[in-house]
N, C-alpha and C positions, 0 to 999 in steps of 0.2 A: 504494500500500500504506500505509494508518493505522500510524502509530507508535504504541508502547506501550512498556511496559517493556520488555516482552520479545520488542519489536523498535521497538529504538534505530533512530535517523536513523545512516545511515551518512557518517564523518567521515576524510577523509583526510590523514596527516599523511606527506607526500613529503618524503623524506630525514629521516624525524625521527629521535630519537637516544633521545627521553625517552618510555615507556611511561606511555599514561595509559589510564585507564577512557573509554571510547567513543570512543576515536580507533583508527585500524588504519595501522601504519606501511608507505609502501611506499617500496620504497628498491633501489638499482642491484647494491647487493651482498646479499650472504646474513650475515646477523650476527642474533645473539640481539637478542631483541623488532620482528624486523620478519615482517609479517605477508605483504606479498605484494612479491618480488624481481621487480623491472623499472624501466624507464626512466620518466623524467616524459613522454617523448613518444609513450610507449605503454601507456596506461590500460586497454588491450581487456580487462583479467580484473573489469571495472565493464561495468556494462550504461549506456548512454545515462541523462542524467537521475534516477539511484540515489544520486547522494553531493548531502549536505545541506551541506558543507562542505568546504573545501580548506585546508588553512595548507599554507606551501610556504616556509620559515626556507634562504635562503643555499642557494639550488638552481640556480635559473633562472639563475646569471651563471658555469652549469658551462658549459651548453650551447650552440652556435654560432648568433649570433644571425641567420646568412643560412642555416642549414639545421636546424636544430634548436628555438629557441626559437618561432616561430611554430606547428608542429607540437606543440609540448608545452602553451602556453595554448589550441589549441583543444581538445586531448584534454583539459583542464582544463574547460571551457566544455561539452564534449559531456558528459561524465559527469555534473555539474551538473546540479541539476533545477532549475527557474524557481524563481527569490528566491534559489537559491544563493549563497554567500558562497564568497569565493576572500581567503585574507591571505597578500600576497606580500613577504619581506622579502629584500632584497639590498643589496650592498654599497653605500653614498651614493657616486657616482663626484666628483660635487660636495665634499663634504666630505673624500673622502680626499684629492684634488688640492690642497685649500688643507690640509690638514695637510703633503702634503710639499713644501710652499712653504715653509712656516712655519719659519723659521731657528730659532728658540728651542726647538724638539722636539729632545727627547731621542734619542740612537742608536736606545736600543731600540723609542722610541715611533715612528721613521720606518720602525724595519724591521718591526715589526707591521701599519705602516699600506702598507708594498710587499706583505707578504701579502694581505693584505685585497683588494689590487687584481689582484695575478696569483695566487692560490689557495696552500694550504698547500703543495701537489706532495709531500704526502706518503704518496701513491699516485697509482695512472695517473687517475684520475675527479677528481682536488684542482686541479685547473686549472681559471682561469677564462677564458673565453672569450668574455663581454660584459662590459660596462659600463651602470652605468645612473643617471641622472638622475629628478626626477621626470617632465620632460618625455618622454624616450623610454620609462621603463616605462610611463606612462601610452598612450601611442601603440600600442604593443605591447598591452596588456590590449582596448583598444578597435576595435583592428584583429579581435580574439580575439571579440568582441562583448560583453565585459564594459560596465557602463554604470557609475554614480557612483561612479567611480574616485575615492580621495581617500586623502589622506595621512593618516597615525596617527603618534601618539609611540610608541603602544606596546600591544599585542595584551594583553598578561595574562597568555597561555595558557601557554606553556613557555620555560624556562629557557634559552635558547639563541644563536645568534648576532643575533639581531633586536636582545639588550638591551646588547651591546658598544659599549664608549666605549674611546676613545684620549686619555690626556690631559683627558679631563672632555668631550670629544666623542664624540656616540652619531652611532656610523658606518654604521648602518644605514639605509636606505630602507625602512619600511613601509605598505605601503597593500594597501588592503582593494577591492573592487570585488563587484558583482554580475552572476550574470546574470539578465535582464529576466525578468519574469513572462508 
């Protein structure tokens, strides 16, 4: 189907928080500005091939990386149509580890940086439940069939957990990947 005005490439923003023009929020709960309520490892309300885009901001380290994460990058991967982009940000398991090494860190900056690692728990879904490196997200996206997986400072796109520093440390992981043509 030809894009035009008045039919945008369709854009998905999993777990977003921030309403924008041509993005469609889909997200685990029911809350104002989200557009379609379900899980990241179940996309079936997308046909195969239909989303021109994915951003996915501090989602992917919700769910269990022996039963759940594998299932959610390829429902990523299958809705995706070839040249698709996929920007996955989560938490630098690398960086937050040497933050709470780091004797000199302030109380408060060590217990933002324990968040970061095991989830806010400020509901039942604020748990996390992987960790990730660039090595293992990379693994994981590629096992998914994603191809030039690669690291980013920084998307652009939305205001959200992807542009979080601790202490002048940005404790995110993000990386971009496609799937192949």
């Amino acid at each position: 189907m030809a894009e035009s005005k008045s039919n945008p490439p369709l854009r998905l923003h999993i777990g977003g928080w921030e309403v924008r023009e041509g993005w469609k929020i889909v997200d685990i709960q029911a809350r104002s500005g989200v557009d379609h309520i379900g899980s990241a490892t179940d996309l079936s309300d997308f046909e195969s091939g239909s989303v021109a885009e994915i951003y996915a901001s501090h989602i992917y380290e919700h769910l269990s990386y022996v039963s759940e994460l594998e299932i959610a990058l390829k429902e990523a991967f299958r809705v995706l149509r070839a040249g698709g982009l996929i920007r996955v940000g989560v938490p630098d398991l690398e960086v937050l580890c040497r933050l709470m090494l780091d004797k000199k860190l302030t109380y408060p900056a060590r217990f933002a940086t324990m968040r970061m690692i095991y989830g806010g728990q400020t509901d039942a879904y604020d748990y996390h439940k992987a960790g990730f490196t660039y090595e293992i997200l990379h693994e994981f996206l590629t096992r998914a069939g994603f191809k030039g997986v690669q690291r980013v400072k920084s998307f652009g796109l939305f205001k959200d957990a992807t542009t979080l520093n601790i202490e002048g440390n940005a404790i995110s992981l993000n990386v971009s990947a496609m799937k192949p043509m």
